[in-house]
N, CA, C and O of each residue as an XYZ file, in Angstrom:
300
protein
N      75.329    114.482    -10.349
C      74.004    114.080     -9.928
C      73.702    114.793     -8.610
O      74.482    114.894     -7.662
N      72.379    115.302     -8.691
C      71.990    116.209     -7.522
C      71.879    115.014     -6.214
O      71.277    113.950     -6.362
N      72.590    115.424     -4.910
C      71.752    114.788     -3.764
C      70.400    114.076     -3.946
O      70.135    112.894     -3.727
N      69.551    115.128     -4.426
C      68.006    115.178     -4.155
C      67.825    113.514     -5.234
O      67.132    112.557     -4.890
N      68.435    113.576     -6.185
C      67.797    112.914     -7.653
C      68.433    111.698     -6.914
O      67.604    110.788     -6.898
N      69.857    111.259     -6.155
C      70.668    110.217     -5.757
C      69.826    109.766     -4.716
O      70.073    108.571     -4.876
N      69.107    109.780     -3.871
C      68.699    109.698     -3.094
C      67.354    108.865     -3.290
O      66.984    107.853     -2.695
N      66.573    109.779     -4.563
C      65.620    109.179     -4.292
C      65.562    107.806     -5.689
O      64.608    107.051     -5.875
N      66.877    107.828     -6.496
C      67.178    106.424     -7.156
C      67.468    105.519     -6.153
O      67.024    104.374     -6.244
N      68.310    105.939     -4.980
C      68.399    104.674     -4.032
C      67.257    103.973     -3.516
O      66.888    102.803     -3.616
N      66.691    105.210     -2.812
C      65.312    105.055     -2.431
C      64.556    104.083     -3.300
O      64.175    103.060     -2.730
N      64.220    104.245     -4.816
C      63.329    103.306     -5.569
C      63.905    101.496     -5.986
O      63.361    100.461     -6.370
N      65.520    102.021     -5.567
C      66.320    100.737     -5.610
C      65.899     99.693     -4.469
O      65.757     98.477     -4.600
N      65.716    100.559     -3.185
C      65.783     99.740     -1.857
C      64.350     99.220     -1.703
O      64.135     98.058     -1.355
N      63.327    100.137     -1.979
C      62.116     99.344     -2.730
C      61.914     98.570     -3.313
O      60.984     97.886     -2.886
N      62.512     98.117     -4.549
C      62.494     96.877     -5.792
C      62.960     95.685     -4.875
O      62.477     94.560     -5.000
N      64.085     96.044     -3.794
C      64.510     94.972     -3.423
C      63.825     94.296     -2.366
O      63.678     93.077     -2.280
N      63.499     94.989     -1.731
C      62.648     94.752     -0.456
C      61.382     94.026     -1.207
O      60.988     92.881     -0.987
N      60.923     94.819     -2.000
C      59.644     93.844     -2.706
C      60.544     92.112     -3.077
O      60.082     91.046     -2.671
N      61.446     92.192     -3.647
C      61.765     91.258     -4.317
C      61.912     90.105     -3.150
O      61.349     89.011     -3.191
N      62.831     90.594     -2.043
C      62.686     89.456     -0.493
C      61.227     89.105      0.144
O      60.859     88.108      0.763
N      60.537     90.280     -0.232
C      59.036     89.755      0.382
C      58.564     88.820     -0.965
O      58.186     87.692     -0.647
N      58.532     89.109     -2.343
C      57.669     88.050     -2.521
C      58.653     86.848     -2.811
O      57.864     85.925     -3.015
N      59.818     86.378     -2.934
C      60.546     85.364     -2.619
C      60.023     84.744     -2.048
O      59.477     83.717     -2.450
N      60.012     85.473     -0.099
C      59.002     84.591      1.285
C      58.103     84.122      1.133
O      58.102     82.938      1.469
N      56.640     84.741      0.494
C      55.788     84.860      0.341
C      55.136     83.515     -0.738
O      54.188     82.739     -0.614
N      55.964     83.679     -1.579
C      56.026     82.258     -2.823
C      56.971     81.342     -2.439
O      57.150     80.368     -3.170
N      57.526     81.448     -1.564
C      58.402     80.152     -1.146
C      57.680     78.976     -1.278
O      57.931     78.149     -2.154
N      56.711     78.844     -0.377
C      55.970     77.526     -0.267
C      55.047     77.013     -1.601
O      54.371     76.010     -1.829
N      55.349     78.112     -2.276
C      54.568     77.921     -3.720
C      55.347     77.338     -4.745
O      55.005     77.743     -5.856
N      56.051     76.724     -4.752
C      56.602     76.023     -5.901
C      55.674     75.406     -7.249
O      54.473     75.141     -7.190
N      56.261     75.303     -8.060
C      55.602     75.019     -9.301
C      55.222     73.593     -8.850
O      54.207     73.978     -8.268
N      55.213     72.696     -8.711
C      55.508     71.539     -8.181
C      54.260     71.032     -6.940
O      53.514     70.077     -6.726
N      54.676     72.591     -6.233
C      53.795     72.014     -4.761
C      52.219     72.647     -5.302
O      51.214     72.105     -4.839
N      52.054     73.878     -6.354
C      51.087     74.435     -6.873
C      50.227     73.402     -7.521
O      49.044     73.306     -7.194
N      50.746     72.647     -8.397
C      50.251     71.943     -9.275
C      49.598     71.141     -8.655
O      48.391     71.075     -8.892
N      50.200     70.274     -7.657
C      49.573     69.456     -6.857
C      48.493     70.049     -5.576
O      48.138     69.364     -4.617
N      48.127     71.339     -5.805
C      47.921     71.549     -4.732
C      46.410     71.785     -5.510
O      45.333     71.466     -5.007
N      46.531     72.218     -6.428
C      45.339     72.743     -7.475
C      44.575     71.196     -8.399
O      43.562     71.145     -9.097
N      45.645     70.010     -7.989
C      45.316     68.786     -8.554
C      44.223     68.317     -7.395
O      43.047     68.214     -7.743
N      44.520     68.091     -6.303
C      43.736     67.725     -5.319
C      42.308     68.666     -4.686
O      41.417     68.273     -3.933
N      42.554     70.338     -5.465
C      41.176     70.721     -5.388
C      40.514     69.905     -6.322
O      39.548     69.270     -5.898
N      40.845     69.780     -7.568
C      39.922     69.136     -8.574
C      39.492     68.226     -8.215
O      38.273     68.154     -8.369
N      40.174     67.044     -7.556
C      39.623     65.646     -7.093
C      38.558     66.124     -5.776
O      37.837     65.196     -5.410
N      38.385     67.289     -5.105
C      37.979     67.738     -4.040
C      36.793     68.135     -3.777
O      36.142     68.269     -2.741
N      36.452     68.443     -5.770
C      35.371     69.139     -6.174
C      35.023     70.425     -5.542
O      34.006     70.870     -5.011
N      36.477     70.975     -5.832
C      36.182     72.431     -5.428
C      35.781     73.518     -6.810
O      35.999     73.377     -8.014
N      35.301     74.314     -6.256
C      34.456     74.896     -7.609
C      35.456     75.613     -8.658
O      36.423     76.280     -8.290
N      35.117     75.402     -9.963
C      35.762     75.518    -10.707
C      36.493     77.200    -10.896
O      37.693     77.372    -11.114
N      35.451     78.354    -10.752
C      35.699     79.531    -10.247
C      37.151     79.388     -9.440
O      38.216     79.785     -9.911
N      37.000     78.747     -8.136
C      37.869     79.158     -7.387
C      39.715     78.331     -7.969
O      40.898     78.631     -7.815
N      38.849     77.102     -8.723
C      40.316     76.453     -9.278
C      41.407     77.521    -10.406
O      42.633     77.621    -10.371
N      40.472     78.170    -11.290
C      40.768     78.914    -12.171
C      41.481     79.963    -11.597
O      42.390     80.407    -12.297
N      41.303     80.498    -10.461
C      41.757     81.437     -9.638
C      42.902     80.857     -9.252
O      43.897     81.508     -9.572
N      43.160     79.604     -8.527
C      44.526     79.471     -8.452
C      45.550     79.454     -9.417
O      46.703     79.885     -9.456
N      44.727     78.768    -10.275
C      45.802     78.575    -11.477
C      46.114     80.518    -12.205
O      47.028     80.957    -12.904
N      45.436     80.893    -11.878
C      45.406     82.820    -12.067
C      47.122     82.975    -11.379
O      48.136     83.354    -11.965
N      46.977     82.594    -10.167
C      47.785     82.897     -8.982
C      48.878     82.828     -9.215
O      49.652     83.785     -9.213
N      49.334     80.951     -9.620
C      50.500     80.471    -10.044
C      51.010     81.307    -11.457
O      52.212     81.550    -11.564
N      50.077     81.731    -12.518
C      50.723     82.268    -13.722
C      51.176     83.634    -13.445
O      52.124     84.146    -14.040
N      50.303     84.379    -12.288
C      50.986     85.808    -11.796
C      52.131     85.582    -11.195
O      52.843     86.580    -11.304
N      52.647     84.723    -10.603
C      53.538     84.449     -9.178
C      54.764     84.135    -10.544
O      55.858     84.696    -10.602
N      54.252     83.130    -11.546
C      55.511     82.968    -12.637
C      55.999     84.720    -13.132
O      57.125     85.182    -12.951
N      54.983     85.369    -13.688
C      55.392     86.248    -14.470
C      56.099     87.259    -13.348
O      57.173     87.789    -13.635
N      55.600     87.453    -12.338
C      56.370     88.431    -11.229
C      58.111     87.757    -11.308
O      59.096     88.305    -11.801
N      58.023     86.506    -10.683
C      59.565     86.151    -10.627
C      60.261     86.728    -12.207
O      61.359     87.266    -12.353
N      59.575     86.520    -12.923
C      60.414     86.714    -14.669
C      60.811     88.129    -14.312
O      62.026     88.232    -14.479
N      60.185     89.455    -13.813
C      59.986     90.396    -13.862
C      61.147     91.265    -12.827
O      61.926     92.199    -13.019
N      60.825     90.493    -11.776
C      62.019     90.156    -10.993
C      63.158     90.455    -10.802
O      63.675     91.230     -9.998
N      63.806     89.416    -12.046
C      64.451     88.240    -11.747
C      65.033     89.580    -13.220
O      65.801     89.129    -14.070
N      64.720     90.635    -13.305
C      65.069     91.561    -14.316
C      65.895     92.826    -13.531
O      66.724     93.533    -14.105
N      65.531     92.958    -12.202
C      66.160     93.724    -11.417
C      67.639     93.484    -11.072
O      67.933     92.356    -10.675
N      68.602     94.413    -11.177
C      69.988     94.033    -10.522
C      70.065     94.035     -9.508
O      69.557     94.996     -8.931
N      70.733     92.983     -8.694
C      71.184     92.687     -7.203
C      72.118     94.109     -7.451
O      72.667     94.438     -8.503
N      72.122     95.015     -5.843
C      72.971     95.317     -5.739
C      74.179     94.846     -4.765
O      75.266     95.423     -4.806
C-alpha cells in the first residue's frame, strides 16, 4: 500500500470517528425518552404542528445516524 493511499484511509478513518464523538455529544441530551417527552409537552403547548413534525423529523434522523454509526469500527 502506497504512503499516499495509507494516509489518506487513516485520514477518512479519523473523520468517521471524530464525527461519531461529536454527534454522540451532540444527541446526548436527546434520548429517546427525553425526545418523546419533550415533543409530548409541545403538543399540550400548542405548538404548531409544522414545527412538531419537525422534531419528530429530528428524533427519526438522530435514530437512523446512530444505526449508521454504530456500523463503523472502533479503532
Amino acid at each position: 500500500m502506497s504512503s499516499k493511499k495509507y494516509k489518506k484511509e487513516k485520514t477518512n478513518e479519523n473523520i468517521f470517528r471524530a464525527a461519531r464523538k461529536f454527534t454522540d455529544a451532540f444527541f446526548d441530551g436527546l434520548k429517546t425518552g427525553a425526545a418523546d417527552r419533550v415533543i409530548k409537552q409541545a403538543q399540550r403547548a400548542g405548538v404548531r404542528q409544522d414545527a412538531i413534525d419537525r422534531m419528530e423529523q429530528i428524533k427519526r434522523d438522530k435514530e437512523e445516524l446512530e444505526r449508521i454509526l454504530a456500523d463503523i469500527p472502533e479503532a
